[in-house]
TORKOL-4160 file (C-alpha; in steps of 0.2 Angstrom, whole numbers, padded with zeros to 4 digits, m for minus):
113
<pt num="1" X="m0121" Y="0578" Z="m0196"/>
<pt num="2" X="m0135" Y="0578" Z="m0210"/>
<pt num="3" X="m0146" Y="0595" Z="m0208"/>
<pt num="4" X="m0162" Y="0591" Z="m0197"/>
<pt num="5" X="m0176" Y="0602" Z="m0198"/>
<pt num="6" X="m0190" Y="0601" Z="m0186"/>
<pt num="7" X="m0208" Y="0601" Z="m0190"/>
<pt num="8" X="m0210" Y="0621" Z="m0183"/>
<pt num="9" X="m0195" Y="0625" Z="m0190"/>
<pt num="10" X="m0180" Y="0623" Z="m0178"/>
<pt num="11" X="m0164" Y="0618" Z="m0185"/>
<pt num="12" X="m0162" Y="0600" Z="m0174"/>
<pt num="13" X="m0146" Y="0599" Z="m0179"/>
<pt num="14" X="m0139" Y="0611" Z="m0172"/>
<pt num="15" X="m0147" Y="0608" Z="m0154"/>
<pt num="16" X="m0135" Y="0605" Z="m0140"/>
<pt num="17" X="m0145" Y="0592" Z="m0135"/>
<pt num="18" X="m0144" Y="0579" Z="m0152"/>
<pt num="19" X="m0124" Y="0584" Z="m0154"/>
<pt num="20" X="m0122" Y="0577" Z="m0135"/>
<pt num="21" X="m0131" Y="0562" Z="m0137"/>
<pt num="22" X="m0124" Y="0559" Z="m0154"/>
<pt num="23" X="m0107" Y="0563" Z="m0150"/>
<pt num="24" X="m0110" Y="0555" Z="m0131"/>
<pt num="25" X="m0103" Y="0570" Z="m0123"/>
<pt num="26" X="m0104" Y="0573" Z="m0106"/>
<pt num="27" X="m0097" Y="0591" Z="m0107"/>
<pt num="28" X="m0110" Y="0595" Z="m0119"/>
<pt num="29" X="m0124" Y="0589" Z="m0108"/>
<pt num="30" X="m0117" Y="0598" Z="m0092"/>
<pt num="31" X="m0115" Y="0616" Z="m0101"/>
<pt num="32" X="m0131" Y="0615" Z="m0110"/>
<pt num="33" X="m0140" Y="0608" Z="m0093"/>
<pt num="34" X="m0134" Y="0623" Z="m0085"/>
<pt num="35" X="m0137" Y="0638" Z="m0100"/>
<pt num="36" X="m0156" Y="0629" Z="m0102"/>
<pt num="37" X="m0159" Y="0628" Z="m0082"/>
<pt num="38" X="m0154" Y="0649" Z="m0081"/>
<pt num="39" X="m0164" Y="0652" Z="m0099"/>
<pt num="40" X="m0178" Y="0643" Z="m0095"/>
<pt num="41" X="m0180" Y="0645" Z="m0077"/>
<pt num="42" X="m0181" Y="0626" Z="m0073"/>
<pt num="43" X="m0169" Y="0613" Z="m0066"/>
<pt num="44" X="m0160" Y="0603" Z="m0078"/>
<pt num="45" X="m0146" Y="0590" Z="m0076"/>
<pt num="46" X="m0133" Y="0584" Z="m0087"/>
<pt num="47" X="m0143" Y="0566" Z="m0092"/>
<pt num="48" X="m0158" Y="0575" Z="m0097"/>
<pt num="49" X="m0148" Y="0583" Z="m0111"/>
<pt num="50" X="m0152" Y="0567" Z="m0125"/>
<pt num="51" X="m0162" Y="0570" Z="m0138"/>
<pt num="52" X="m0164" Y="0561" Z="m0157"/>
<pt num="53" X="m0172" Y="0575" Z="m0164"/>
<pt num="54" X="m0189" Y="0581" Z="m0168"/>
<pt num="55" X="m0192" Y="0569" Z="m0183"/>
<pt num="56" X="m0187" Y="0552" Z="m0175"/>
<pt num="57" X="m0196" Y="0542" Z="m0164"/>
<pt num="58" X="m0181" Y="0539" Z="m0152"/>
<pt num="59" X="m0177" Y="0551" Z="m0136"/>
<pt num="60" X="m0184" Y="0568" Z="m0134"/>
<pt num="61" X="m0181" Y="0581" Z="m0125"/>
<pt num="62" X="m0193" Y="0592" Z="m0113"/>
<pt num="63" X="m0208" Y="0601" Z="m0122"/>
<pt num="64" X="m0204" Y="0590" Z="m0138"/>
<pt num="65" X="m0213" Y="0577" Z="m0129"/>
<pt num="66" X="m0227" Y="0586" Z="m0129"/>
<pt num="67" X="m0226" Y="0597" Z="m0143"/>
<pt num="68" X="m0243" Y="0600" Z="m0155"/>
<pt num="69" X="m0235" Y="0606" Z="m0169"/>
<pt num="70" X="m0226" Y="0589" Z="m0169"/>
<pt num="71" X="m0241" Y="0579" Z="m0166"/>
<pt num="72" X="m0249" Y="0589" Z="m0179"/>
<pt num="73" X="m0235" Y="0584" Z="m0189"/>
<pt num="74" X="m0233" Y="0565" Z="m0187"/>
<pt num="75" X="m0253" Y="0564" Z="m0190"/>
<pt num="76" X="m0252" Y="0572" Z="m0206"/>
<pt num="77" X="m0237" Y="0565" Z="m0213"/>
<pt num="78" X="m0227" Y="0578" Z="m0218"/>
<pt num="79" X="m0209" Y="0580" Z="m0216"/>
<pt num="80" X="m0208" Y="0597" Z="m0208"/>
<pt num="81" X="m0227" Y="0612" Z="m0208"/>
<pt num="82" X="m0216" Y="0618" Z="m0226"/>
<pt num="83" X="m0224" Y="0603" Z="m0235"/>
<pt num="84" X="m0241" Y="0606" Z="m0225"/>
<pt num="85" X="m0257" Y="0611" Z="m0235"/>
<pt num="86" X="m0263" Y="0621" Z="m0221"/>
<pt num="87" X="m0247" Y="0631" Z="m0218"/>
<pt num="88" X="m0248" Y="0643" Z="m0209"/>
<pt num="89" X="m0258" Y="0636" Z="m0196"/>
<pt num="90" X="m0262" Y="0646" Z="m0181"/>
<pt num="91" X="m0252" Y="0636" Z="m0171"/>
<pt num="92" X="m0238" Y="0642" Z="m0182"/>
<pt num="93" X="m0244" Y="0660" Z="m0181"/>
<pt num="94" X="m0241" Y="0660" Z="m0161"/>
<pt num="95" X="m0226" Y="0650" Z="m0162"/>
<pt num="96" X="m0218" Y="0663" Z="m0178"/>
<pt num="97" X="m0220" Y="0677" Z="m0164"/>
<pt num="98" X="m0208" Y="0668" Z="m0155"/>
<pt num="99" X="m0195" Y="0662" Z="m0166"/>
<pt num="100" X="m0196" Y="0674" Z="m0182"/>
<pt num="101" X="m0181" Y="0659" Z="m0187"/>
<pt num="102" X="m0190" Y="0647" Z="m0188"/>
<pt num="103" X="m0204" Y="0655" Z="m0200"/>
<pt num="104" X="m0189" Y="0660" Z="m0210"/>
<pt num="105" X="m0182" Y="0641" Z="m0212"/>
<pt num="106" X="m0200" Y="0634" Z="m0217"/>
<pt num="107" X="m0202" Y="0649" Z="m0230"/>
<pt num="108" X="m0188" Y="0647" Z="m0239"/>
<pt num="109" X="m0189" Y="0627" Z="m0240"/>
<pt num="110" X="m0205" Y="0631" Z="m0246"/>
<pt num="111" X="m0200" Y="0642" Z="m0260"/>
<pt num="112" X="m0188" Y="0629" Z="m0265"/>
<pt num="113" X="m0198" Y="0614" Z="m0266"/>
């Protein structure tokens, strides 16, 4: 699977949630419906476990739906904040806190660009 990195920084490819919907496996779903329900403190089921990925315009999971960075992202036309001319925004700066990755991923895809 071709490396998919979300506008905030999340590695897409690697979410349980594309390989299952890509791979049409209902195992995955299941597993991963249960993990994100405990981790996240919120029901899941199996069939909410589809997603395309932060950067397509196809099926998305949960708070991707809603997600600003990625509005912010589609608006300005970028492929992912790396290429943005306001990074780091402060919508980055609360999300970094969070997921210190994903400030690492967008960093060094800005270095090499």
């Amino acid at each position: 699977m071709e490396k998919m990195i979300a506008y905030c920084g999340l590695e897409c490819s690697k979410c349980p949630a594309l390989i299952a919907k890509k791979e049409n496996n209902d195992e995955l779903r299941k597993k991963t419906a249960d993990e994100w329900s405990k981790q996240f403190n919120a029901e899941m089921k199996p069939e909410d476990i589809n997603c395309d990925g932060c950067l397509s315009t196809g099926v998305l999971i949960g708070y991707c739906n809603i997600c600003e960075i990625r509005k912010c992202g589609i608006e300005k036309k970028v492929e992912n904040c790396a290429y943005c001319d306001d990074y780091i925004c402060e919508k980055l700066e609360k999300w970094f806190k969070n997921v210190p990755d994903a400030k690492n991923r967008l960093e060094e895809i800005r270095k090499n660009k």
